[in-house]
C-alpha positions as CSV (number, residue, x, y, z in Angstrom):
1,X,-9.9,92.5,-18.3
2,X,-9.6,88.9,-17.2
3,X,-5.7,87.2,-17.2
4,X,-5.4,84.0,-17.9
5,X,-2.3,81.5,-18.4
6,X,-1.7,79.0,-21.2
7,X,0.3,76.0,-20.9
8,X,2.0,74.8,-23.9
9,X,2.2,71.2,-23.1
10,X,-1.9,71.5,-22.6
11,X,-4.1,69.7,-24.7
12,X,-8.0,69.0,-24.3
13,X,-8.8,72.3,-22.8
14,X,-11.6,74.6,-24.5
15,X,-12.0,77.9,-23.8
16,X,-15.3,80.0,-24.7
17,X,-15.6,83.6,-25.5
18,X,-18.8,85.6,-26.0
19,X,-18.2,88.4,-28.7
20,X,-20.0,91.4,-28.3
21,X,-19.7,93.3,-31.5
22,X,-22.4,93.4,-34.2
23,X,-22.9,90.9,-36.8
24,X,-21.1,92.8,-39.6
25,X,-17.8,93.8,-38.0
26,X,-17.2,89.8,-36.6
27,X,-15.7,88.7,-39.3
28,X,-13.6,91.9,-39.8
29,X,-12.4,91.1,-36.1
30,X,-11.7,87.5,-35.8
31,X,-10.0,87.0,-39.8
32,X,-6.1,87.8,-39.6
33,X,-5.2,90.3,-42.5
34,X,-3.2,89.7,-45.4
35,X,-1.3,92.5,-43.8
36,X,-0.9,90.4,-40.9
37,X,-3.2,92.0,-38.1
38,X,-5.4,89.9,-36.2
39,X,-7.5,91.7,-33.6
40,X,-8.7,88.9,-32.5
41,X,-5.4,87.6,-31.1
42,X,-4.7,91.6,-29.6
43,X,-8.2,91.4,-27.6
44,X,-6.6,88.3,-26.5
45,X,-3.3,89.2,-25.5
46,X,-2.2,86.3,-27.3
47,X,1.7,85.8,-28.4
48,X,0.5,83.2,-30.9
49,X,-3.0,82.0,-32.4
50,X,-3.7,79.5,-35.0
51,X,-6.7,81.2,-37.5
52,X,-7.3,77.3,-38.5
53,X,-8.2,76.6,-34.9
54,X,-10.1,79.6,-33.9
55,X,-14.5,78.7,-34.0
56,X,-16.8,81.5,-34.5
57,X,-20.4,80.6,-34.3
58,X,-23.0,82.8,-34.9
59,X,-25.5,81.3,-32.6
60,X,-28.5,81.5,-34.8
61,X,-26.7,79.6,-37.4
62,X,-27.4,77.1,-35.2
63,X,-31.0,77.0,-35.5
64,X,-33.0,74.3,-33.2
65,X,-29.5,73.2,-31.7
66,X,-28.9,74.9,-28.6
67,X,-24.7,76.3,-28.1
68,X,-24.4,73.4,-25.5
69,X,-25.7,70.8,-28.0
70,X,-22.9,72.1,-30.6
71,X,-20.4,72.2,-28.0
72,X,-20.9,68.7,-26.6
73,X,-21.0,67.3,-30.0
74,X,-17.9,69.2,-31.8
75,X,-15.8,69.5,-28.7
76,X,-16.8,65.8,-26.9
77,X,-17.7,67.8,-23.9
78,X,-19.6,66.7,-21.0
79,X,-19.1,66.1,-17.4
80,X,-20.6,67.9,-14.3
81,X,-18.7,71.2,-15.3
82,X,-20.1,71.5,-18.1
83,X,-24.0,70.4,-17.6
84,X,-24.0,72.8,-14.6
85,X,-23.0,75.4,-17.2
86,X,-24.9,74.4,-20.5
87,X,-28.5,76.8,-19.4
88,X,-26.0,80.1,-18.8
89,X,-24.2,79.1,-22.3
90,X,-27.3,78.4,-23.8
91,X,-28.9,81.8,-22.8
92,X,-26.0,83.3,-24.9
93,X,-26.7,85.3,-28.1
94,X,-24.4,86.3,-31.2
95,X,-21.4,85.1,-31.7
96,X,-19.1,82.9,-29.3
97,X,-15.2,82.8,-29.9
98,X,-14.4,78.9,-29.7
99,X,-10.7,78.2,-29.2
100,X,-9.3,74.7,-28.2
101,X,-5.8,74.3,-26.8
102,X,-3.9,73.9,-31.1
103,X,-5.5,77.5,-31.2
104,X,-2.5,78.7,-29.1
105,X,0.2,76.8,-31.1
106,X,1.2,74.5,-28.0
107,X,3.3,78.0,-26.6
108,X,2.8,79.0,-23.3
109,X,1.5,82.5,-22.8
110,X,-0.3,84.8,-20.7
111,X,-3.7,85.9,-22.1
112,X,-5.2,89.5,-21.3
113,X,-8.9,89.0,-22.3
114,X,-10.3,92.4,-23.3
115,X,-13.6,93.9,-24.8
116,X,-15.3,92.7,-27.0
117,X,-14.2,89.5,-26.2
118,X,-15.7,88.0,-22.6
119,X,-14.2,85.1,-21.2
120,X,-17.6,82.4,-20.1
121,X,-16.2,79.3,-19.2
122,X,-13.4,76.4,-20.0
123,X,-14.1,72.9,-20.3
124,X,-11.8,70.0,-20.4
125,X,-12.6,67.6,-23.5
126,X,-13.4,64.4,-22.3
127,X,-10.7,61.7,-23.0
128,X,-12.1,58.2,-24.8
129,X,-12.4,54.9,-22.4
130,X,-10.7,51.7,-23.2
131,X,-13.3,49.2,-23.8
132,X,-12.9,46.0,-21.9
133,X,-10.2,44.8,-19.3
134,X,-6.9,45.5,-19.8
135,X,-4.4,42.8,-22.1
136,X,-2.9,40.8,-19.5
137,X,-0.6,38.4,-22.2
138,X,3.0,38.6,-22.4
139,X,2.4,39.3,-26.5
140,X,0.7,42.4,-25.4
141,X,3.4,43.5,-22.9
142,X,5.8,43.4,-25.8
143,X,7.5,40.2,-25.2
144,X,6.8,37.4,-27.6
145,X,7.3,33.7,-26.5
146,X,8.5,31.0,-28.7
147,X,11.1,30.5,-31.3
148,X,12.1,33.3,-33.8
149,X,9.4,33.3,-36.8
150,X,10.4,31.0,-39.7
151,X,10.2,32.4,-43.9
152,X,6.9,30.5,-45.0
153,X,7.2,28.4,-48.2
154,X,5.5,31.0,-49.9
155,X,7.7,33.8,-49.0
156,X,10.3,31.7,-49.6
157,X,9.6,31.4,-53.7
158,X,8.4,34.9,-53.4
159,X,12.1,36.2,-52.8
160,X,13.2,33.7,-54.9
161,X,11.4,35.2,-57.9
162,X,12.3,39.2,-57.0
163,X,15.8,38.2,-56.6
164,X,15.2,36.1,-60.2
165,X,13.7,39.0,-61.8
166,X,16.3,41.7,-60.6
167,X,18.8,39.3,-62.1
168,X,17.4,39.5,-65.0
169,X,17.2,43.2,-65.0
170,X,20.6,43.7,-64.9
171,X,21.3,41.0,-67.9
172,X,18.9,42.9,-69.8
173,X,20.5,46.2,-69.0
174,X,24.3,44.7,-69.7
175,X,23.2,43.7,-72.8
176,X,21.6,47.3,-73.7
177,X,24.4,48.9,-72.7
178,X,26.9,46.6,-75.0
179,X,24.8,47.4,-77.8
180,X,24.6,51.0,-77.9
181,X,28.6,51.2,-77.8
């Protein structure tokens, strides 16, 4: 059994599980009943799990694409971590057990990891770069210079007309209103 703590405030992190059951009782084990059990969340030890977060490959549904591949490209993972690990990942077969951090409902929880499920590795997702410098105008700090913007001509006749036409509305609606009594 391998323990394991989740922080709630986490977010990036994902964790991968090799399943070892056979291909007709995984579904069975990681689909939460209509009667509400889930023994995917009890081999977990999990408080609470998200079904719509939870990933179960089957590895050969992969075809060509090794697990890494899939991983890398659905998760955005990459970094030395994770290329050290990619030919022990890849050298997995059956089903894996996906779960990014929503999969734990942002609650922080101790996990008790128990057969079939085997804990293989976490990976933090990689963040996205700025491109370019840093905005160094006062505009971009949130302080604008200059005098206080001015109505345009245009906007100008533009609430002229709405204020016009809701005028009018409310002659139209007087005069309905005279007439029915």
């Amino acid at each position: 059994m391998t323990a394991m703590q989740i922080n709630g405030s986490e977010s990036g992190v994902v964790r991968l599980f090799h399943l070892d059951l056979p291909p007709e009782a995984v579904e069975r084990f990681t689909t939460q009943a209509g009667t509400g059990e889930y023994p995917l969340q009890y081999a977990l030890g999990a408080s609470r799990l998200r079904p719509a977060f939870v990933d179960v490959v089957a590895i050969r549904d992969l075809g060509n694409m090794s697990l890494s591949a899939y991983l890398g490209e659905a998760y955005q993972l990459s970094g030395e971590d994770f290329r050290q690990m990619a030919p022990r990942i890849d050298a997995l077969r059956g089903h894996v057990v996906i779960l990014p951090s929503q999969a734990f409902d942002h609650v922080s929880q101790e996990l008790s990891v128990a057969s079939p499920l085997r804990w293989v590795a976490s990976f933090q997702e990689e963040t996205a770069k700025p491109r370019g410098p840093a905005l160094r105008s006062k505009s971009a700090a949130g302080t604008l210079s200059g005098a206080p913007a001015r109505a345009t001509p245009g906007r100008r006749r533009l609430m002229l007309a709405l204020i016009g036409l809701a005028v009018l509305v409310l002659l139209v609606l007087a005069a309905l209103s005279r007439g029915m009594s």
